[in-house]
matplotlib code that plots the C-alpha trace (Angstrom):
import matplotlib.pyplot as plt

x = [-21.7, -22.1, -19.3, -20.2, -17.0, -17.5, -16.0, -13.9, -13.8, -10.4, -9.6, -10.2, -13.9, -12.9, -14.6, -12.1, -13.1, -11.9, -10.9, -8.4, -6.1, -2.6, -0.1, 3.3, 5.5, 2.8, 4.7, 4.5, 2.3, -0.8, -1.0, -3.6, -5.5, -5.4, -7.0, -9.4, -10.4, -10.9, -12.6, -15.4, -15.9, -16.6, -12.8, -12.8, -9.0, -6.3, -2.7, 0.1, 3.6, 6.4, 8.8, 6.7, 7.7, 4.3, 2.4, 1.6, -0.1, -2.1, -2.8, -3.3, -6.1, -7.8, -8.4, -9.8, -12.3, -13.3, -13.2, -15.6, -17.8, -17.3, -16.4, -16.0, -12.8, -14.3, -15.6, -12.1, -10.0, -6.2, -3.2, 0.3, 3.7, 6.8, 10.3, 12.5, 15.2, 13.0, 12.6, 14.4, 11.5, 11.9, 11.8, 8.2, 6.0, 8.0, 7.7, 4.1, 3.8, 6.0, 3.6, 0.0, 1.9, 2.6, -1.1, -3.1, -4.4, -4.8, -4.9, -4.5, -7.0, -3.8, 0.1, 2.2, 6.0, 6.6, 9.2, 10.6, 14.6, 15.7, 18.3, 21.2, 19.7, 19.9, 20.3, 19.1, 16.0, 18.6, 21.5, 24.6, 28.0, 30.7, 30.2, 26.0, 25.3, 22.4, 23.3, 21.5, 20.4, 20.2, 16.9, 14.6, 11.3, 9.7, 11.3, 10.0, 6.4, 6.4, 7.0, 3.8, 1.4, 2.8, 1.5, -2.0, -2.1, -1.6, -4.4, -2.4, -3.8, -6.6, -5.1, -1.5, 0.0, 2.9, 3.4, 5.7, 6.0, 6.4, 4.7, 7.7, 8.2, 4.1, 4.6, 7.5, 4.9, 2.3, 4.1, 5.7, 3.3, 0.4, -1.5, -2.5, -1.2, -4.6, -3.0, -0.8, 0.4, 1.9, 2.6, -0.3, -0.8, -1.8, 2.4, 2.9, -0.3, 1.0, -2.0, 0.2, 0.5, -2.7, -4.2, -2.7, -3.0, -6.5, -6.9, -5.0, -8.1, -5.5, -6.1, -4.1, -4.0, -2.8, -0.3, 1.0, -2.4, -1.6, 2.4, 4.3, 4.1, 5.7, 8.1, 12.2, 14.0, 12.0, 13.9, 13.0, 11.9, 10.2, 7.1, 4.0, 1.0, -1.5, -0.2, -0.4, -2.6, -4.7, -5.8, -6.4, -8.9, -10.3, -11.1, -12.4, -14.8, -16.0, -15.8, -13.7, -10.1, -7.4, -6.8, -10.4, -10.3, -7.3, -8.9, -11.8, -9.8, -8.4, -11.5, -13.0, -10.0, -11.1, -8.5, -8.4, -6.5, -4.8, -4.2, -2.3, -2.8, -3.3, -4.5, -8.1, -9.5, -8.0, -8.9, -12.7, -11.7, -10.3, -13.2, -15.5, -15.3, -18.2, -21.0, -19.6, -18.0, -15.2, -17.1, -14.9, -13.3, -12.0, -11.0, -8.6, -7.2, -5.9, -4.7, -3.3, -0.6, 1.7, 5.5, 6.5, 7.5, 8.2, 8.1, 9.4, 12.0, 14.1, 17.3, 19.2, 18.4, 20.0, 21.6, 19.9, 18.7, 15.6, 14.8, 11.6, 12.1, 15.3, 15.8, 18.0, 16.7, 17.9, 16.0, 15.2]
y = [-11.7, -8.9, -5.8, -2.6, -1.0, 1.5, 1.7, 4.1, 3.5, 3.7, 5.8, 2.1, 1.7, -1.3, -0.2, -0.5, -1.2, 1.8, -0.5, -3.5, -5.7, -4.6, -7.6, -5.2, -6.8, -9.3, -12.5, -15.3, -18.0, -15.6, -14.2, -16.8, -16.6, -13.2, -12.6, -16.1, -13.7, -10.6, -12.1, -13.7, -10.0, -8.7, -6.9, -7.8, -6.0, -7.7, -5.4, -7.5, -7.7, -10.2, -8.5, -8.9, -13.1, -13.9, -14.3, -17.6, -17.4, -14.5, -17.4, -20.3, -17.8, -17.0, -20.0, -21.5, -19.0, -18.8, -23.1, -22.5, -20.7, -17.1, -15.2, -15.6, -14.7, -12.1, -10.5, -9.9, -7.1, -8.7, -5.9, -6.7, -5.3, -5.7, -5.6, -3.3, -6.7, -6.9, -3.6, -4.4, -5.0, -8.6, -9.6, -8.0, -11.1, -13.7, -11.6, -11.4, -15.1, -15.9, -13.7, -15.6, -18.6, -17.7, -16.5, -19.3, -16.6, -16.7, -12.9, -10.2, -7.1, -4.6, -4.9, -1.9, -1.0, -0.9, 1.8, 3.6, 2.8, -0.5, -3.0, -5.0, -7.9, -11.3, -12.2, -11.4, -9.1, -7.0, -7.0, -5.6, -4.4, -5.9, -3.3, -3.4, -0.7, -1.4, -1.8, -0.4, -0.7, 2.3, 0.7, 3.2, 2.9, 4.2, 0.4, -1.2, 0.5, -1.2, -4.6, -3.5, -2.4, -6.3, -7.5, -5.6, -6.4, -10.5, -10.6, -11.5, -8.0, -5.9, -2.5, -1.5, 1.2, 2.7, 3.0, 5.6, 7.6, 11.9, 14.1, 14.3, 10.6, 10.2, 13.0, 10.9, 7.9, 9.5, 11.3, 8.0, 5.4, 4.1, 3.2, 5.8, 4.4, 3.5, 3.9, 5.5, 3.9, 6.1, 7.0, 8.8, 9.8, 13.2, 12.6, 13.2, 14.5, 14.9, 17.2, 18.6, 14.9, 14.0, 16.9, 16.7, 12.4, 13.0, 15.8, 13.1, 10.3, 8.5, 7.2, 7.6, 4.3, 5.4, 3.1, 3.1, 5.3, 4.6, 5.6, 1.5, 1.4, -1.8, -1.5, -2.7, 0.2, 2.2, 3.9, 5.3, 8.9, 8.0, 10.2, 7.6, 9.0, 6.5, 8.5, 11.6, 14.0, 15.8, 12.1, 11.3, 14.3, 13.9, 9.8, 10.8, 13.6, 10.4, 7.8, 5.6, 4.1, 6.0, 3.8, 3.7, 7.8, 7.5, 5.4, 7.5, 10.5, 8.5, 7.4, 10.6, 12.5, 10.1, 7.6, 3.7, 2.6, -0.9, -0.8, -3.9, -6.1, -10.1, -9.0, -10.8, -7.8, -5.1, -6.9, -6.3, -2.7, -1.1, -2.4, -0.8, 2.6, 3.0, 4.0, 7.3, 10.7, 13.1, 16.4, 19.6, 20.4, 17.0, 16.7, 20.0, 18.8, 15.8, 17.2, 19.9, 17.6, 17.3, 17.6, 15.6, 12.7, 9.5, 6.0, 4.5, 6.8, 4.1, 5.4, 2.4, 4.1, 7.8, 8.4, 6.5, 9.2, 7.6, 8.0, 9.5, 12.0, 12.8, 15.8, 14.1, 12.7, 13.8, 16.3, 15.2]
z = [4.7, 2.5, 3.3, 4.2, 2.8, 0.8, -2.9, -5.5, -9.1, -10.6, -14.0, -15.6, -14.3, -11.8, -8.1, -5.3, -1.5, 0.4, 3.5, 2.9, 5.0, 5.1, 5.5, 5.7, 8.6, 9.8, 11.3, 10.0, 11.1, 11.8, 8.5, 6.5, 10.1, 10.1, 6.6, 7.2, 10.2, 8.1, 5.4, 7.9, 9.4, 5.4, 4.0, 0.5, 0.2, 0.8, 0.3, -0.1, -1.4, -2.7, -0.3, 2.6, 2.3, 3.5, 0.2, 0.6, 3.4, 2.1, -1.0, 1.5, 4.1, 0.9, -1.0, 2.4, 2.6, -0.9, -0.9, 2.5, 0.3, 2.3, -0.5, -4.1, -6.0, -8.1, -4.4, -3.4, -4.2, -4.3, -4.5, -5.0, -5.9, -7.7, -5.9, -6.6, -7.6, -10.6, -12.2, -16.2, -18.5, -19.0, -15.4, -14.2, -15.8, -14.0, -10.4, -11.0, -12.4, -9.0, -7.0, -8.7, -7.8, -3.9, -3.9, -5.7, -7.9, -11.9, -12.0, -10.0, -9.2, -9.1, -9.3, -8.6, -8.9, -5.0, -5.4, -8.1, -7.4, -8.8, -6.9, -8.1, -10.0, -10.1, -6.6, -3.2, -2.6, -0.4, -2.6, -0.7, -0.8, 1.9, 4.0, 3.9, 1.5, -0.8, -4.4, -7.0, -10.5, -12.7, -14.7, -15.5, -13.6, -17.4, -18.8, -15.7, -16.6, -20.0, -18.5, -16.5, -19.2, -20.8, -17.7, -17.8, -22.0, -20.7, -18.6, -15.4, -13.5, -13.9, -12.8, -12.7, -10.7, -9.0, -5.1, -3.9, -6.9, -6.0, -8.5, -10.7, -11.1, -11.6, -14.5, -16.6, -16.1, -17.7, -20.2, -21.7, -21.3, -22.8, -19.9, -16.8, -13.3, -11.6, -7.9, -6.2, -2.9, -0.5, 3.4, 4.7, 8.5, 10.2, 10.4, 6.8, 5.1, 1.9, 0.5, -2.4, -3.9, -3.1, -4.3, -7.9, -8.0, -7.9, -10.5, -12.4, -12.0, -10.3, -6.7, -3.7, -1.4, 2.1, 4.0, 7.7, 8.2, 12.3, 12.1, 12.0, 15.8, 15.0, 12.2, 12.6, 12.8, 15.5, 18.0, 21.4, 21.0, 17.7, 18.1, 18.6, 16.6, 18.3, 21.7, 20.1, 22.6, 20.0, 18.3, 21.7, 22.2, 19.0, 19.8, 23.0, 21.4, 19.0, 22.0, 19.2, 19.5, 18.4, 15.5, 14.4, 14.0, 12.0, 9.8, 9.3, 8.5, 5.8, 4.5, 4.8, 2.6, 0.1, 0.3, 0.3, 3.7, 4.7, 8.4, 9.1, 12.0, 13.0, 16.1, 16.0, 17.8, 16.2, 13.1, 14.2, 15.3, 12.7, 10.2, 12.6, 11.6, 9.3, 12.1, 12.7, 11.0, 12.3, 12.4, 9.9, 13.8, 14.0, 10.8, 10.8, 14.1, 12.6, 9.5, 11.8, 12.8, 10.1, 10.2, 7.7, 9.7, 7.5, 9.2, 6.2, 4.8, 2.6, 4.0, 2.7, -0.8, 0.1, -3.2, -5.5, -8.4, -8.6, -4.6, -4.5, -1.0, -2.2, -4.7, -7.1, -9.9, -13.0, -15.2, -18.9]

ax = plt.figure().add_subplot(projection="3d")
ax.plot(x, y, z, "-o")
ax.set_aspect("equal")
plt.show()
């Protein structure tokens, strides 16, 4: 089957599909079914991350379908990221060579430092003190880039790029290294419509990749009185005005701001649903509704990292 997504070209000439497969707190178990599943229906964009500790699955789902004869390696766009446990030059190959492994891949279509603030290295992915505080690293995220563009100059990815990177963060990245960031991964909701950064990304010829586009209904740490985008009354309205779920008009207005999306699921049907959303288009009305709705609500604040100098919502980093 043939996929109707639509594509961007990055600032390196590789196209992107606009709609992938999220895999961010999918359980294990369902995840290879899950992207087996999305692969049949035509994504060819699988998002995926070390920390997620389901890349295997992602590996073992899509060497069945490319053994089946569904899809082709080269057809599928394959994203991952570095953890933050791994940010010191020297230790960014092995992650990625660890990450090929867990995904039976030889190479990679884009690797991306998950988040600028490095962690205590050398031991667990959530290094902590006695009392549960995150320890840090002070590593520069501008080392960690070099170890990147090593990774790019190795042929082990064809694109690198950052993912939850602020403007002032992108800036140092681009004034000290050799190669321009592809991608930018960040939050992006009605929520949090961070126009400002994705504004000036794209002046930049660097993309912006939107993640938790319905608000992480299911993510750990929700509490009761979170606000609940997929009840939100005005996305209600506007899905009604479409006759389209919630989710799928979400979607859209992502797509139609120009960004790539990765709504996650391994819900077979909302697998099908959310890829659905290419026989229809939120009228200028709808639209402005939508984007009408931000407060700048994060879902995934990275709390544990208040006072890092490196945390990107947090005001300070130091000026060089």
């Amino acid at each position: 089957m043939s996929s109707k997504v639509p594509s961007l070209t990055l600032n390196n000439g590789l196209k992107i599909p606009m709609l992938g497969l999220g895999t961010w707190g999918s359980p294990q178990g369902e995840v290879a079914r899950a992207v087996k599943e999305a692969l049949d229906l035509g994504y060819r964009h699988i998002d995926c991350a070390f920390v997620y500790g389901n890349e295997q699955e992602v590996g073992d789902g899509l060497a069945a379908k490319i053994a089946d004869g569904t899809v082709k390696r080269e057809d599928v766009w394959v994203t991952s990221k570095l953890w933050n446990t791994f940010h010191s030059a020297h230790l960014v190959r092995p992650a990625l060579e660890k990450t090929l492994q867990n995904l039976q891949l030889k190479q990679l279509d884009l690797y991306l430092i998950h988040w600028p603030m490095g962690y205590k290295e050398g031991g667990e992915i959530f290094p902590a003190d006695t009392d549960g505080k995150t320890l840090f690293s002070d590593v520069d995220y501008l080392e960690t880039w070099k170890g990147m563009e090593e990774c790019l100059k190795a042929g082990l990815t064809r694109s690198i790029g950052l993912s939850n990177f602020n403007i002032r963060q992108v800036e140092r990245v681009l004034a000290a290294g050799s190669v321009k960031p592809a991608m930018n991964q960040v939050e992006y909701h009605p929520y949090l419509h961070q126009t400002e950064l994705s504004q000036w990304c794209r002046a930049k010829g660097i993309e912006i990749t939107g993640y938790s586009p319905l608000g992480s209904p299911a993510r750990p740490w929700v509490k009761s009185g979170d606000p609940v985008l997929l009840e939100e009354p005005k996305v209600l309205e506007v899905a009604q005005r479409c006759n389209k779920s919630v989710a799928q008009v979400l979607i859209r207005w992502q797509l139609q701001l120009g960004h790539i999306t990765i709504p996650k699921s391994t819900n077979s049907k909302r697998i099908q649903e959310n890829f659905d959303v290419f026989d229809f288009e939120l009228s200028k009305q709808d639209m402005e509704d939508l984007s009408s709705l931000n407060r700048n609500e994060r879902f995934v604040p990275m709390s544990m990292c208040a006072g890092h100098k490196y945390h990107s919502f947090e005001n300070n980093e130091f000026a060089d």
